[in-house]
C-alpha positions as CSV (number, residue, x, y, z in Angstrom):
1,X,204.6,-145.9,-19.9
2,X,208.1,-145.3,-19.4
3,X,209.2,-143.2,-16.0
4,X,212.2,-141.2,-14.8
5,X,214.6,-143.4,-12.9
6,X,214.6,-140.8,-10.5
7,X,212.0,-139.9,-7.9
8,X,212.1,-135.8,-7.7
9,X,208.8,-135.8,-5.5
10,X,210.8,-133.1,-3.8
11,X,211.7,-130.5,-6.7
12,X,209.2,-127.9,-8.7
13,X,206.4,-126.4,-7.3
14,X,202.6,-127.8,-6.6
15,X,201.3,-126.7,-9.9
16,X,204.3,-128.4,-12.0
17,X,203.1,-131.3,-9.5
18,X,199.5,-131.1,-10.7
19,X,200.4,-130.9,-14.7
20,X,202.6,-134.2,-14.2
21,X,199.7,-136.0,-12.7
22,X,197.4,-134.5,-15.7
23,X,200.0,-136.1,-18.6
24,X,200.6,-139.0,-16.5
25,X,196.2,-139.4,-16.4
26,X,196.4,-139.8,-20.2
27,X,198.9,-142.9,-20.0
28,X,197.0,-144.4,-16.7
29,X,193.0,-144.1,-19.0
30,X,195.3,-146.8,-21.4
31,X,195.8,-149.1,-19.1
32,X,194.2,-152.4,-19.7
33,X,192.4,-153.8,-16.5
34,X,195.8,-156.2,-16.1
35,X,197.9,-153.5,-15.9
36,X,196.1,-151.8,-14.0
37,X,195.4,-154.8,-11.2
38,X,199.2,-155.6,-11.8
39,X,199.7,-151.8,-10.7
40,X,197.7,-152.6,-7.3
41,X,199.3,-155.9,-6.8
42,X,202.8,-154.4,-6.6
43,X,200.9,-151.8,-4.6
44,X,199.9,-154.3,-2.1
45,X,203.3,-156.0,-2.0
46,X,204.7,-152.7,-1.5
47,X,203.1,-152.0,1.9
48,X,203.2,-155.6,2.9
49,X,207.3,-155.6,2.7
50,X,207.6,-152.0,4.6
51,X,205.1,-152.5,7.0
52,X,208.3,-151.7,9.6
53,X,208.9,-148.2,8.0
54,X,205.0,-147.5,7.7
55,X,204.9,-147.9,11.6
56,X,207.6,-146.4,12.5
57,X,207.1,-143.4,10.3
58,X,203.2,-143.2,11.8
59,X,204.6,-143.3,15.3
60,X,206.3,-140.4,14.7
61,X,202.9,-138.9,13.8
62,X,201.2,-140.2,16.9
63,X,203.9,-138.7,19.0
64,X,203.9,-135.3,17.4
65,X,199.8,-135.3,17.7
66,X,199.6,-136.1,21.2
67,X,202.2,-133.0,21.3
68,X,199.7,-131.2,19.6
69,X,196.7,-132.0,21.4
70,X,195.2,-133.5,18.7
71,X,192.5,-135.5,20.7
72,X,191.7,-139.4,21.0
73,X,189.3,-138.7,17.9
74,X,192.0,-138.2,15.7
75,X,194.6,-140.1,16.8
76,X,192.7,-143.1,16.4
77,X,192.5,-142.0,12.9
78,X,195.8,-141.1,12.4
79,X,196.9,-144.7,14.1
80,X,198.5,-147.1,11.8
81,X,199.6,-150.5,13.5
82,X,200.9,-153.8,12.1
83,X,197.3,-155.2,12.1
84,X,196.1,-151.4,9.4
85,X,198.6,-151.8,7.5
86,X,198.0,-155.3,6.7
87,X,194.4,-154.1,6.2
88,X,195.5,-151.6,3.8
89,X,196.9,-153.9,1.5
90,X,194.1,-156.6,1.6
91,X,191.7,-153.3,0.8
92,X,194.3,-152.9,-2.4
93,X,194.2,-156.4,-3.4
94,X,190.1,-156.1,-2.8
95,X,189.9,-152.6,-5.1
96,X,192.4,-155.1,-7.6
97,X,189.9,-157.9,-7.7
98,X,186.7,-155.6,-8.6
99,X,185.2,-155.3,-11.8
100,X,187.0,-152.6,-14.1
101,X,183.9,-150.0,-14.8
102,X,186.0,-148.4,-17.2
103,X,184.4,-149.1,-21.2
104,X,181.0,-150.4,-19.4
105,X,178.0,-149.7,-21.7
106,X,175.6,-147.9,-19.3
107,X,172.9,-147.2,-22.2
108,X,172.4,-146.9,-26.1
109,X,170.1,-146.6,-28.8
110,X,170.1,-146.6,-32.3
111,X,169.2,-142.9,-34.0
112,X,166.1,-142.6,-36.9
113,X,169.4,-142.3,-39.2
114,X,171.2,-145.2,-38.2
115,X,174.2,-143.5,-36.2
116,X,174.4,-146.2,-33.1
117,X,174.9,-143.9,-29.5
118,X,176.8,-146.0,-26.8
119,X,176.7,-144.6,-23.0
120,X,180.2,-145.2,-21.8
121,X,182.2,-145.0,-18.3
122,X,185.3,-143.3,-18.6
123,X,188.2,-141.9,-16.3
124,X,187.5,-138.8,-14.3
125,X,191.1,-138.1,-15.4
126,X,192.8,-136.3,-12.2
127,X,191.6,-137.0,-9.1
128,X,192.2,-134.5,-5.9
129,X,191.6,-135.3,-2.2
130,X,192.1,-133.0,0.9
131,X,191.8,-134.8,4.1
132,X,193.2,-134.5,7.3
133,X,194.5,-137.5,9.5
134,X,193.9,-140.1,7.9
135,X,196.9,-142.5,6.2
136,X,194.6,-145.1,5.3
137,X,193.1,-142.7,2.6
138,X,196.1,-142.6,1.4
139,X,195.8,-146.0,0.1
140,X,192.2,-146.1,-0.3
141,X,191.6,-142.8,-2.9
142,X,195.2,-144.0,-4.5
143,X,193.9,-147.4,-5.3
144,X,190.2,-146.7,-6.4
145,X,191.2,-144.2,-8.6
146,X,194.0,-146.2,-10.2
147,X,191.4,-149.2,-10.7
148,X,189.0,-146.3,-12.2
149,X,191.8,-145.3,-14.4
150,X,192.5,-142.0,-13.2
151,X,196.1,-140.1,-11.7
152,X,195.6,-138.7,-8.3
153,X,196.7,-135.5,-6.3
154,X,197.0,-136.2,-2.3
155,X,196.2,-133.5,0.2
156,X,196.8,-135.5,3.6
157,X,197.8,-132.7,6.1
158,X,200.1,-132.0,8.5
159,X,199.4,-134.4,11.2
160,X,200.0,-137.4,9.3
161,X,203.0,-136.0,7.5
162,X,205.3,-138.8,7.8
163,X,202.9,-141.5,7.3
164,X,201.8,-140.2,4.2
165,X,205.4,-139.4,2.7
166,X,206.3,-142.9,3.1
167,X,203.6,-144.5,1.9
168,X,203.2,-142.1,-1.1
169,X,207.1,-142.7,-2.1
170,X,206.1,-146.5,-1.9
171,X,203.5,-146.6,-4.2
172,X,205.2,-144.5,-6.8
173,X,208.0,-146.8,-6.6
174,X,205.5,-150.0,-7.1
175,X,203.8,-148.3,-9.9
176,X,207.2,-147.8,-11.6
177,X,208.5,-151.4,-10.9
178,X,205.9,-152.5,-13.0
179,X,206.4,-149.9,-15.8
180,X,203.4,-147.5,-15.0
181,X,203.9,-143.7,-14.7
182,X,204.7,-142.9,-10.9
183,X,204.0,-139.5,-11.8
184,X,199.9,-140.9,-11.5
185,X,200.4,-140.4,-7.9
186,X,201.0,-137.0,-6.6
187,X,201.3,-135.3,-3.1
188,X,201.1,-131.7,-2.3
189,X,201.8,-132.2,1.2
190,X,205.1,-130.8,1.5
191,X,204.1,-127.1,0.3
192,X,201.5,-126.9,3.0
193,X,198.5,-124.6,3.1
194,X,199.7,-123.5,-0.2
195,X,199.4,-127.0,-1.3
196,X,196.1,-126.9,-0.7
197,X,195.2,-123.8,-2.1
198,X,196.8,-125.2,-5.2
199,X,194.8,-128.3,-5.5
200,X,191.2,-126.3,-5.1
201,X,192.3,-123.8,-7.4
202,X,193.8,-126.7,-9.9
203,X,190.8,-125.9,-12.6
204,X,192.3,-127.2,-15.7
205,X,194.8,-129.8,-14.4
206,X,192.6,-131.5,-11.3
207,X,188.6,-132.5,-12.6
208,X,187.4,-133.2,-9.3
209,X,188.3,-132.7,-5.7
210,X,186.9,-135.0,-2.7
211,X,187.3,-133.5,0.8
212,X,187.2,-135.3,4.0
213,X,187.6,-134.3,7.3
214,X,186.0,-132.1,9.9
215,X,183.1,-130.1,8.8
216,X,185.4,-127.1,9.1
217,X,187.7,-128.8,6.7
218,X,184.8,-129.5,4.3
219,X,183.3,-126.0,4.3
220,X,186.4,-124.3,3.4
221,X,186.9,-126.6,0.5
222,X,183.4,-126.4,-1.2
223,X,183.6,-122.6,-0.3
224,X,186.9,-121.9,-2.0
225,X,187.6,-124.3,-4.9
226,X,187.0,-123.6,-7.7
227,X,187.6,-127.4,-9.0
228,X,184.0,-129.6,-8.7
229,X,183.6,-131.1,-5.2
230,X,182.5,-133.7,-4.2
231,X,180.9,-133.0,-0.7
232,X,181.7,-135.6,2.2
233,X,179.5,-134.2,5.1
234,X,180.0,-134.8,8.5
235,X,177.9,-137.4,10.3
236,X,175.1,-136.1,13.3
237,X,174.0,-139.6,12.9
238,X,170.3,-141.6,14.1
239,X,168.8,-144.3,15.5
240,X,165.4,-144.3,16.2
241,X,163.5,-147.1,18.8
242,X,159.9,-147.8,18.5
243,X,157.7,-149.2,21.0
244,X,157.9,-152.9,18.7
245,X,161.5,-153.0,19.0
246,X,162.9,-155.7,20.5
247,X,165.4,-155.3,23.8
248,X,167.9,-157.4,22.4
249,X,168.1,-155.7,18.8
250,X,167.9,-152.2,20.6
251,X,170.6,-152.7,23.0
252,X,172.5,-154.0,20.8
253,X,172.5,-152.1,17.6
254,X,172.8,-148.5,19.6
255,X,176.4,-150.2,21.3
256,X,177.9,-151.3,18.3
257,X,177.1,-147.8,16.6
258,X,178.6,-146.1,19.1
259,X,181.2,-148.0,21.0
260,X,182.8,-150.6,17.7
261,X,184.3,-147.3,16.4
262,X,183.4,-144.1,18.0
263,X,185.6,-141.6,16.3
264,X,184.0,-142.1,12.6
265,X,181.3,-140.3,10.7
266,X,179.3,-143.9,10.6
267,X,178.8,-144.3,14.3
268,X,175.8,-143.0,15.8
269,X,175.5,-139.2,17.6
270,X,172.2,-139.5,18.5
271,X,169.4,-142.2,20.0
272,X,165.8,-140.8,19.3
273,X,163.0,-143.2,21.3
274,X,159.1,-143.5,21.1
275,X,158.2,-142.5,24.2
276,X,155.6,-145.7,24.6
277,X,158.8,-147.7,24.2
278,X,160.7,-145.3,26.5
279,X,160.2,-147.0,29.8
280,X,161.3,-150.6,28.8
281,X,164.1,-149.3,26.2
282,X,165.8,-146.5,27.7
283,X,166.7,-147.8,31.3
284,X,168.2,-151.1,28.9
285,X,170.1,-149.6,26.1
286,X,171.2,-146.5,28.3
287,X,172.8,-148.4,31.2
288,X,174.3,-150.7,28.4
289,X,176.2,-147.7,27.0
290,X,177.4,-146.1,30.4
291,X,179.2,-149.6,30.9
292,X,180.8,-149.4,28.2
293,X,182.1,-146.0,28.6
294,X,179.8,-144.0,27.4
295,X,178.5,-140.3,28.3
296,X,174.7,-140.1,27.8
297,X,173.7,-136.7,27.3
298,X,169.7,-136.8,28.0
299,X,166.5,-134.9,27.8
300,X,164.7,-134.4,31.0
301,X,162.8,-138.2,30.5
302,X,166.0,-139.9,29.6
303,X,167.3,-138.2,33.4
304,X,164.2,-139.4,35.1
305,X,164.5,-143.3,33.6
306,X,168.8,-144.1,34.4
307,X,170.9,-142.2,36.8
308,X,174.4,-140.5,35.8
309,X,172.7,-139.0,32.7
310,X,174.5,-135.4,31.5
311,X,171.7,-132.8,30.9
312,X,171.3,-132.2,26.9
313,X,171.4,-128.8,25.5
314,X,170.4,-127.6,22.1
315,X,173.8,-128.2,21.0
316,X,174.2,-131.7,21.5
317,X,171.4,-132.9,19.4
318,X,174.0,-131.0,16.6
319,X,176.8,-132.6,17.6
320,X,179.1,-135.0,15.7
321,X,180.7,-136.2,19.1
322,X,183.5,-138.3,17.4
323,X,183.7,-139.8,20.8
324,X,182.2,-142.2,23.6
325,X,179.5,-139.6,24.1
326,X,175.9,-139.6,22.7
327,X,172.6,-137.5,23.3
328,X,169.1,-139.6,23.6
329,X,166.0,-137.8,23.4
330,X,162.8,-139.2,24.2
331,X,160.2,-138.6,21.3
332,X,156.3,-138.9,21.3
333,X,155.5,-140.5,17.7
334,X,157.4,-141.3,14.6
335,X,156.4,-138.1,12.9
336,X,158.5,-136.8,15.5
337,X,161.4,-138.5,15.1
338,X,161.3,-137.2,11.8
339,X,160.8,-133.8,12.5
340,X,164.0,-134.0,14.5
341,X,166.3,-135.5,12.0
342,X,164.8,-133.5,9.6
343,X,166.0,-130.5,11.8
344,X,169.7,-131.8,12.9
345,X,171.0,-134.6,10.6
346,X,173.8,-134.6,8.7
347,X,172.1,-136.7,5.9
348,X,174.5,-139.1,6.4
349,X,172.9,-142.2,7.7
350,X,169.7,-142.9,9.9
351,X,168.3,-146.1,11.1
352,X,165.4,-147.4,12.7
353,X,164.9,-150.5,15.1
354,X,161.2,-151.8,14.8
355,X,159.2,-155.0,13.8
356,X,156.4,-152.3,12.7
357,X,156.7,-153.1,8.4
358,X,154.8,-150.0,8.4
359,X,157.2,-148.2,10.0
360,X,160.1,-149.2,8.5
361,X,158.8,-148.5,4.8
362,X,158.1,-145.2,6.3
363,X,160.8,-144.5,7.8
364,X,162.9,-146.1,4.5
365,X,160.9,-144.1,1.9
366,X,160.8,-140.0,4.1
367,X,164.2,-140.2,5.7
368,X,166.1,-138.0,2.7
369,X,169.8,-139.1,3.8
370,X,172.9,-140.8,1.9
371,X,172.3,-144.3,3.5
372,X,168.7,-145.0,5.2
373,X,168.8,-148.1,7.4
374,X,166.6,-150.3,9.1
375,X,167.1,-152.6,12.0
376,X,170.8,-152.8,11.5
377,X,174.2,-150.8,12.9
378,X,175.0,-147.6,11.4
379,X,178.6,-148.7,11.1
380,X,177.7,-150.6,8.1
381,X,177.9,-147.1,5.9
382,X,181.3,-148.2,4.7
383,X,182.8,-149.1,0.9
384,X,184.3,-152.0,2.1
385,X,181.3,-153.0,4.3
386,X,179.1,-152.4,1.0
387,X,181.8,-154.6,-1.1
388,X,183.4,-151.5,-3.0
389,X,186.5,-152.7,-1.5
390,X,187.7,-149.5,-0.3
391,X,186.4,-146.3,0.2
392,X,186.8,-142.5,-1.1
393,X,184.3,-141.6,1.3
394,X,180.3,-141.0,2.2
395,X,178.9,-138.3,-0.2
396,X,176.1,-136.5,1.8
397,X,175.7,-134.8,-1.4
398,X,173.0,-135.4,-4.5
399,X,175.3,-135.0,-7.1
400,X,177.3,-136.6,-8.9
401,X,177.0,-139.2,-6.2
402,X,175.7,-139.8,-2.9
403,X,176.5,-142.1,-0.4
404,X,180.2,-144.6,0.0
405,X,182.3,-144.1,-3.1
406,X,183.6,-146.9,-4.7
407,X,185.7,-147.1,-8.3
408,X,182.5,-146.4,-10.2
409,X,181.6,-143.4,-8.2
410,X,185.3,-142.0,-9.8
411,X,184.1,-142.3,-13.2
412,X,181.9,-140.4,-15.5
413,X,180.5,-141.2,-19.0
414,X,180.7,-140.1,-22.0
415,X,178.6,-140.6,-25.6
416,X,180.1,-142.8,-28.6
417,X,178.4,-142.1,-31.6
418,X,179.0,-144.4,-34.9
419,X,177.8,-143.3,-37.9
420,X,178.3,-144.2,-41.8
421,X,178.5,-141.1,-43.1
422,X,175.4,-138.6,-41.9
423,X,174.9,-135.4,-42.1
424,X,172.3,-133.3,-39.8
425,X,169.6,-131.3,-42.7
């Protein structure tokens, strides 16, 4: 496991960059589950003792986005303050303290012939992620993939540049001051676009590639790679009220899921309500969002019930506002409310408030999306929230996974087959 005493992050070219982190991914699938939570520990401590530079550097960031135009979505994203940071080394310290999946028996049987089959979990091997905006990912995909045993290739974009560099340089130094292979953590920032390009087209040297971002960002990825994806959709996220929900629960559930966080793919887009429920629920749970902040974009019922509402289009019952706006809609029975998010969801998460048990088994058991709630906030769709102490993100996909990734979800298996000397007639 010995390292360079030099870190030439800066020198070769992206695919030199990707064939390190492959040999380095042979070392790191060795590691025992000590090693590898000793790895994360001097990860954690890492960040803890440069929490200074991490700021400073993400200012910098900040500054240059608001240049940019970026909007309030993103740079709350992109924001790193003394409180994150701290978080970001509790989450490594939480990835540290789960269970190691790697060598877990997931099945088995013993053949007719006697050769004994064992289901095992084993590394991915290389790990890619393109995101945009997002330090904390940084961390996050670093951590869960070391605790799953795998290197990693970071993708982090431009507008969080100098977060990312420093906090990439730190955790290659912490792997290396406790004798693991800093080459395991790789960035392809610095070459740009044609860092990216280099990561999806790293067939042979990167076995999968998570993307997260804007749906723009996602599309291009799962368009052009030709590395497996893992697909992390956007979120044109639900909540449905029925005529038994109660005020309090209604109210709320919808202002947590859209004001505790706006700019993330967890809070809630859209509020679909029974329209027997409509007169008690809609004055309530609107006006609670408008004080709050919050534009309501509503159908012509929703205009008729509060005042100040914005007229919805077409468009907004598709959008992913990432903001303190939201569209309600005023449905006429359940099956409706499933036509619509049948029509307009992301498949990302969906929740219904209701007392009706009948309801919220159907509504449980026809809603096809990634995380399917009832009578709770749609900001719990979270690893951490769902104790996988850190996320790679929400898979809005079927395969290999589907909903928040944890350390397992950056595994696969493979067959061990023990024998005593068969042959196949």
């Amino acid at each position: 496991m010995s390292t360079p005493a030099a870190d030439d992050l800066t020198a070769d070219s992206a695919q030199q960059r990707l064939a390190r982190a492959k040999e380095a991914s042979r070392s790191i699938a060795r590691l025992t589950s000590g090693e590898k939570g000793a790895a994360l520990e001097s990860i954690a401590r890492a960040i803890e003792a440069n929490v200074e530079r991490i700021v400073t550097a993400n200012g910098l960031d900040i500054e240059h986005g608001r240049e940019n135009a970026i909007g309030d979505a993103l740079i709350d994203r992109l924001r790193l303050d003394e409180k994150r940071v701290t978080a970001l080394a509790s989450a490594v310290r939480d990835v540290a303290a789960l269970p190691d999946p790697i060598g877990q028996v997931l099945g088995g049987h013993r053949m007719p012939n006697g050769i004994a089959l064992e289901q095992v979990r084993v590394p991915f091997g290389v790990v890619g992620a393109i995101y945009e905006a997002r330090p904390n990912v940084t961390v996050d995909i670093a951590a869960l993939a070391l605790r799953a045993g795998n290197a990693v290739v970071l993708r982090g974009g431009s507008a969080a540049r100098m977060s990312n560099t420093v906090l990439v340089e730190l955790m290659r130094e912490a792997l290396h001051a406790v004798g693991v292979d800093r080459e395991a953590i790789q960035t392809v920032d610095d070459f740009g676009r044609d860092g990216a390009k280099a990561l999806m087209h790293g067939r042979g040297f990167v076995d999968v590639l998570v993307p997260r971002g804007s749906a723009s960002l996602i599309e291009t990825v799962v368009t052009e790679s030709t590395v497996p994806v893992i697909e992390t959709g956007a979120g044109v996220v639900h909540i449905v009220l029925d005529e038994s929900a109660p005020l309090d629960w209604a109210r709320d559930i919808v202002v947590n899921a859209k004001v505790q966080r706006p700019s993330v793919c967890n809070a809630v887009e859209t509020v679909l309500v029974l329209r027997q429920a409509a007169p008690l629920l809609v004055p309530v749970v609107a006006s609670a969002l408008q004080s709050e902040g919050v534009a309501v974009h509503g159908d012509d019922v929703v205009a008729g019930l509060v005042s100040g509402v914005i007229p919805a289009t077409e468009e907004d019952w598709a959008t992913e506002y990432l903001s303190l706006d939201i569209s309600m809609k005023v449905v006429d029975t359940l099956d409706d409310a499933l036509a619509h998010i049948r029509k307009y969801s992301t498949g990302h998460t969906e929740s219904i408030i209701t007392t009706d048990s009948r309801n919220i088994e159907r509504f449980l058991a026809e809603v096809d999306s990634a995380v399917v709630m009832a009578n709770a906030s749609t900001r719990f769709t979270d690893g951490g929230e769902f104790g996988f102490g850190a996320e790679v993100g929400i898979s809005t996909q079927k395969l290999h996974t589907r909903g928040p990734m944890g350390v397992s979800e950056l595994t696969s298996t493979k067959w061990l087959a023990r024998g005593t000397g068969q042959t196949r007639g």
